[in-house]
C-alpha positions, 0 to 999 in steps of 0.5 A, spaced: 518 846 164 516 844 158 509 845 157 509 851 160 514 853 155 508 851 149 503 856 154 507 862 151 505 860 144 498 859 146 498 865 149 501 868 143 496 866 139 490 868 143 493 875 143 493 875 135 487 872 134 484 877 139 488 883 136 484 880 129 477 879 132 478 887 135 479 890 128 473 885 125 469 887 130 470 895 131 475 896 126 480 898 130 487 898 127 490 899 134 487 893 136 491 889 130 497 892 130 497 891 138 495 884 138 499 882 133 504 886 135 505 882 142 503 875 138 509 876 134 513 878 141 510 872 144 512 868 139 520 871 139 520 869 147 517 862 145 524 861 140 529 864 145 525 859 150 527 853 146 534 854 147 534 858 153 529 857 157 530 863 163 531 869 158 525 866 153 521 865 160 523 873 162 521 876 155 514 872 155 513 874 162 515 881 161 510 881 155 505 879 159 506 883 164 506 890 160 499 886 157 496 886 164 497 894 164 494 895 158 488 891 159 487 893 166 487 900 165 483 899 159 478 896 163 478 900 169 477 905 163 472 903 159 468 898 166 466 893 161 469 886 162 470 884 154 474 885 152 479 888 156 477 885 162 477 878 160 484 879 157 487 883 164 486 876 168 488 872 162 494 876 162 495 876 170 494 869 169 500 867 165 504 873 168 504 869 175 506 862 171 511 865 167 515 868 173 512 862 177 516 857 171 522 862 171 524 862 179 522 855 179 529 850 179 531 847 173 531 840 172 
């Protein structure tokens, strides 16, 4: 449960610096707004995680889930795999193991 937990924080991360690298590239406000946006939510549910795992790990999926929809949506827009794309499967991916963690018994 534990490492799981510090994958919120890593994904947040990986949005943020995403968000950044989107306004270094193309100068997109949106970009850095919304990443750093969902980063800095990513990081309020990795908190809430270290003293309550269940209500941290339901934000964190909630998060990663509404990021799947953009970004696929996104994708299925614009047809190009970066960055939209790549992002839709990482936010699928960590989707799956938030709500994977969070039905899991605790130990």
């Amino acid at each position: 449960m534990a490492s799981i937990i510090w994958l919120i924080l890593v994904y947040a991360l990986l949005v943020a610096i995403g968000g950044m690298l989107g306004y270094v590239k193309a100068k997109s406000k949106q970009s850095l707004l919304s990443g750093l946006g969902s980063g800095v939510a990513l990081v309020i549910a990795w908190y809430i995680s270290l003293q309550n795992p269940t209500v941290g790990l339901a934000l964190a999926a909630v998060i990663a889930l509404a990021l799947l929809v953009v970004f696929a949506l996104r994708f299925r827009a614009t047809g190009k795999f970066m960055p939209a794309g790549l992002l839709a499967i990482l936010s699928l991916v960590m989707t799956v193991l938030f709500v994977t963690a969070f039905f899991l018994p605790q130990a």
